[in-house]
Phi, psi and omega in degrees: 000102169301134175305151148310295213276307209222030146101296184354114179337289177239167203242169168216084186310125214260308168203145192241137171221134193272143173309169190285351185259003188024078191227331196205163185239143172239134185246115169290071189280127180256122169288138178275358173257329161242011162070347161327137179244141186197160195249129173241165184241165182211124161225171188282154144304130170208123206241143171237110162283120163288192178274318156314336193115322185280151176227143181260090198316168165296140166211112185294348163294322220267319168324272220278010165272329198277321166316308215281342176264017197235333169262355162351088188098340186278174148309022204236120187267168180304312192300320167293339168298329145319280178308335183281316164303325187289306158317314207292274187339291170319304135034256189304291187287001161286008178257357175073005184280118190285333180214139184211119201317143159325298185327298221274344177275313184277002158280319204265024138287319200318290172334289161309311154307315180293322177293296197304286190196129164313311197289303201315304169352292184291343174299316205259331140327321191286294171343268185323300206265357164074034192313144160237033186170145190303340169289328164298320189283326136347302198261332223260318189280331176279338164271348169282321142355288221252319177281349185294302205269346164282322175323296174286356173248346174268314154313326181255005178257330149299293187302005179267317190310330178273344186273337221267303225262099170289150186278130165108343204286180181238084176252000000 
């Protein structure tokens, strides 16, 4: 690591602290030749091979331009679209991979857009996974459904238990 202020080769790091999203180590650094002090961030490199081939760095902007026309009219704020980038991101780097296929970012987007709004989901499913016909858009909506409706029967089936359930008894 060259000192900024004077060239100098090499630093001697004073303190390391991982950023508040721990994502990145921020390094507090001293040159030992001119004694100057100064801060570097260090994150892993994560690179996205496209479908052309080209390889890219990774960009949580990039998440949330391609989210954001699929949330279009929806209910979704920047900020939850951050956070969606932000999962997508986490994910991704927990495959341990320095490169990861475009493809594998738009599943793993998938999930997360489906808890945050159903339509946008569907929106960005049809686009992504290339639905060609209404029979697609068909299966998609009957599986989102069919989990809906387990959703709401496991929630109500919990709350008769605890509504069910007398405090106290001695059986």
């Amino acid at each position: 690591m060259f000192c900024p202020y004077c060239r100098y080769p090499d630093s001697r790091v004073v303190d390391s602290r991982t950023t508040d999203d721990g994502l990145a180590i921020r390094r507090r650094r001293q040159c030992p030749d001119c004694g100057r002090r100064f801060s570097t961030t260090e994150t892993a490199s994560l690179n996205v091979i496209k479908r052309s081939g080209v390889v890219e760095p990774f960009s949580r902007e990039k998440i949330v331009s391609g989210v954001r026309k699929a949330c279009q009219g929806r209910p979704v704020t920047d900020s939850d679209l951050a956070v969606l980038a932000q999962r997508v991101e986490e994910t991704v780097r927990l495959s341990g991979a320095a490169q990861i296929e475009a493809n594998d970012i738009g599943l793993a987007i998938l999930q997360p857009l489906r808890e945050l709004d159903e339509v946008a989901y569907l929106r960005f499913a049809s686009v992504y996974q290339g639905f060609d016909s209404l029979d697609d858009f068909e299966a998609a909506i009957t599986l989102l459904r069919v989990e809906h409706e387990a959703r709401v029967k496991d929630a109500d089936a919990a709350s008769a238990g605890v509504a069910g359930s007398p405090a106290g008894s001695a059986e």
